[in-house]
Structure formats: C-alpha cells, structure tokens
KELOFI-212257 format. One record per residue (C-alpha): x, y, z. Coordinates in steps of 0.5 Angstrom, whole numbers, plus 500, padded with zeros to 3 digits. Example, Ala and Ser with C-alpha at 12.3 -4.5 7.8 and 13.67 -1.06 7.14 Angstrom:
# residues 2
<<525, 491, 516>>
<<527, 498, 514>>
This chain:
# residues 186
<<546, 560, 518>>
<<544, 555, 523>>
<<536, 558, 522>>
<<538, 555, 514>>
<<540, 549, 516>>
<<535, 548, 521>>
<<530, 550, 515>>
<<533, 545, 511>>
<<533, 538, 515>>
<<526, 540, 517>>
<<524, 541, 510>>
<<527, 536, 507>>
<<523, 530, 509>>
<<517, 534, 507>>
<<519, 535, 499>>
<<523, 528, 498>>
<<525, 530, 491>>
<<530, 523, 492>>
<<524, 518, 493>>
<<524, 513, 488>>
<<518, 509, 486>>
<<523, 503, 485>>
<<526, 503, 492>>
<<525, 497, 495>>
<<526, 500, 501>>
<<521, 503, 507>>
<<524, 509, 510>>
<<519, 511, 517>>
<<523, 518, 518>>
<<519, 519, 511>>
<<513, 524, 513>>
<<511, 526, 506>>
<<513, 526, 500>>
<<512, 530, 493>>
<<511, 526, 487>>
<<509, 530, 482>>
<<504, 536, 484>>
<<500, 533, 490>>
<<503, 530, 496>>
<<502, 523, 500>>
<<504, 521, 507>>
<<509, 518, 509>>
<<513, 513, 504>>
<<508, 510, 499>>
<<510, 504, 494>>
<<506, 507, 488>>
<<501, 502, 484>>
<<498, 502, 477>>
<<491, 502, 478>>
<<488, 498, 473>>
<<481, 501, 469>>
<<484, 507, 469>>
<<491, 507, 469>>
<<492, 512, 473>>
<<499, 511, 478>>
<<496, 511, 486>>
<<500, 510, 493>>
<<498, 507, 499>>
<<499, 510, 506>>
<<500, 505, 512>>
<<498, 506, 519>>
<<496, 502, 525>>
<<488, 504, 528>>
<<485, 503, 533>>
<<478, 505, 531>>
<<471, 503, 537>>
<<468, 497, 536>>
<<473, 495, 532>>
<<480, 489, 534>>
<<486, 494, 533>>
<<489, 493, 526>>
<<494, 496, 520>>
<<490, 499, 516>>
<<492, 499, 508>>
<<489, 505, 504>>
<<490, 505, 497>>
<<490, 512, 493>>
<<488, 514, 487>>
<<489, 521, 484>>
<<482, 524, 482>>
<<484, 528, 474>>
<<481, 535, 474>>
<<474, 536, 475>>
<<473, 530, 479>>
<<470, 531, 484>>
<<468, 523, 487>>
<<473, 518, 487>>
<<473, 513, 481>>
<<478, 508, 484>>
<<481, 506, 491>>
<<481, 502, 498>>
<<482, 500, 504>>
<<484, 493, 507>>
<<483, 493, 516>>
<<487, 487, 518>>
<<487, 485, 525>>
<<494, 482, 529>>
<<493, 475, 525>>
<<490, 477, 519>>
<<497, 483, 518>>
<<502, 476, 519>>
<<499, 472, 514>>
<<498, 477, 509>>
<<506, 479, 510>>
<<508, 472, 509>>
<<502, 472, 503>>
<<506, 477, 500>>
<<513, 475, 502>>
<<511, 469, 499>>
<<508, 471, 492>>
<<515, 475, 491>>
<<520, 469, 492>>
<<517, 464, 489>>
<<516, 463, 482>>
<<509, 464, 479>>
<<505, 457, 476>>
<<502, 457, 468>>
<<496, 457, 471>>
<<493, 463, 474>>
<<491, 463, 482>>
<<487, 468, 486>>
<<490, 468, 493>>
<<484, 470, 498>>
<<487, 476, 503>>
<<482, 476, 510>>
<<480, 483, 513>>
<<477, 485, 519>>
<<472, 488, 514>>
<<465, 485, 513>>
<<463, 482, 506>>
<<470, 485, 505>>
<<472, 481, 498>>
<<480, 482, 497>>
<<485, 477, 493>>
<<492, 476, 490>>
<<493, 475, 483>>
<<500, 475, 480>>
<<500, 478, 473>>
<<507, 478, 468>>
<<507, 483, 463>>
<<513, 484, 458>>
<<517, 478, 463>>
<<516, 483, 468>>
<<512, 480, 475>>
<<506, 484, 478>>
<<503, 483, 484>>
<<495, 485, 483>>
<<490, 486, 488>>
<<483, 486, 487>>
<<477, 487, 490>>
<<471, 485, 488>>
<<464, 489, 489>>
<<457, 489, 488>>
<<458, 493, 481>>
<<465, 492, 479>>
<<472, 488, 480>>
<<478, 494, 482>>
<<485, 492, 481>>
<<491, 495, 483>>
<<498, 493, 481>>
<<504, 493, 484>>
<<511, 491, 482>>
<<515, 487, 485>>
<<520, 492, 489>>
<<514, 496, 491>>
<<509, 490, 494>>
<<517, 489, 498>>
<<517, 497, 500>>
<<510, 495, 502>>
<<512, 489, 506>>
<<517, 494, 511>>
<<511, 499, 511>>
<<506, 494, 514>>
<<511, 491, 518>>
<<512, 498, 522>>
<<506, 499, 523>>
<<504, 492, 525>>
<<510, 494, 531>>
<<506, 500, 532>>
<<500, 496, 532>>
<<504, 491, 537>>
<<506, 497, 542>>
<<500, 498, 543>>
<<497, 494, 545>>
<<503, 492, 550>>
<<501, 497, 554>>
C-alpha cells in the first residue's frame, strides 16, 4: 500500500493528466507533462505557430553557458508530423539579467493595457547576436494574442500565445530569472 502511494505521488507530476493549456498559472513542482502522446519539460504555455498551424510548448530554464553572461533561455517547441526528420519551426531567445526584466515588463505590460488600431512591433533585445525577435498584438474573432516573431534571412516565424498562456509564461521566466539571480549571489 505505502510502495502504491509512494508510486503515485512520483508519477504524478510525470503524467499531469490535469494540465490545462488555459491555466494562467506556472506550477514549478511540474517536472513534465504529457499532452497528447509526446511529453515536454516542466509546465509549458502552448503557442500556435502560425505557418503551420501546429501547437508548440515553450520550456524555460536559467543557463549559464561559457563565454556567454548568465541568462533565462526561452525555447519554443514545434512538434515535428511523422516523417520529419528536421525541424520546420521553432526558437530560442538567451536573455541576460536586464533583457529577462524588460521583457516580463513588455509582456506584462501587453497583456493590461489594451491594444491600439494601429499594428506595432515592439522590438525583444536578446543576448543573441543578429538575433531578430519583436512583439506584435493579434485580435482574432475578438479574441487577443500575443504574437512573437523572429525574423531571419529566409522567412518570418510567428508564434502565437493567448493571453493566459503569455501570464503562465510570464511565472515561468520569473522562476528562472530567481534561478538566474541565485545564482550569481553565490
């Protein structure tokens, strides 16, 4: 009985059968979930990417890489369909200490106040070089989005979160900004 309960409180973060992509919240005890038959690290917010219309989850985590200022790495991933063998889509932001403040704030303050008529793109500074990365708002059937895109050579790549997805992001990269910030106390 008690290895059956041991069992069950170890396996249950690995299943997470109650994650909710509508959930607003970040939940750090989260060590992975399963979302249909694939399983992603931690507590994901989902995204739309746009080209392909696929649904992709984001994993957040503090590095410290050589050569590079500590940072909160932000990774979007897109499922590849079967028989893919390279990726189509997907990213990475590195955002140092400041870069990780101002883009919480950014997206803290995209989600309270209320979008313009006209349609801006908020550049996001990364600790990547020619790294090109901005913020759009995006209204669908009077709903609100965030969208991020990153520009590159060949194509522009937008990925699309809701509102409660971009606020369980937000918890997200706070907890590793705090990771981050320990740190470097040390």
């Amino acid at each position: 009985m008690i290895g059956y309960l041991l069992l069950c409180m170890i396996s249950a973060p690995l299943f997470a059968d109650d994650w909710d992509p509508n959930d607003d919240t970040f939940d750090p005890n989260l060590q992975s979930v399963v979302i249909g038959d694939r399983s992603w690290i931690g507590d994901p917010s989902a995204f739309v990417h746009t080209e392909s219309s696929r649904t992709g989850y984001t994993y957040v985590n503090a590095t410290n890489y050589a050569g590079m200022d500590p940072a909160v790495q932000i990774s979007l991933m897109v499922p590849l369909k079967p028989g893919e063998t390279v990726p189509s889509a997907g990213g990475m932001l590195m955002l140092d200490k400041s870069q990780t403040e101002a883009f919480v704030k950014a997206l803290t303050d995209k989600i309270t106040t209320p979008p313009t008529d006209k349609q801006q793109r908020w550049p996001i500074k990364t600790s990547l070089k020619g790294a090109d990365w901005a913020l759009t708002y995006q209204a669908v059937e009077e709903q609100r989005f965030l969208q991020w895109e990153n520009k590159t050579k060949d194509k522009v790549g937008t990925y699309r979160f809701t509102i409660n997805a971009t606020k369980k992001l937000i918890g997200a990269i706070q907890h590793s900004l705090g990771k981050l910030e320990a740190k470097s106390d040390q």
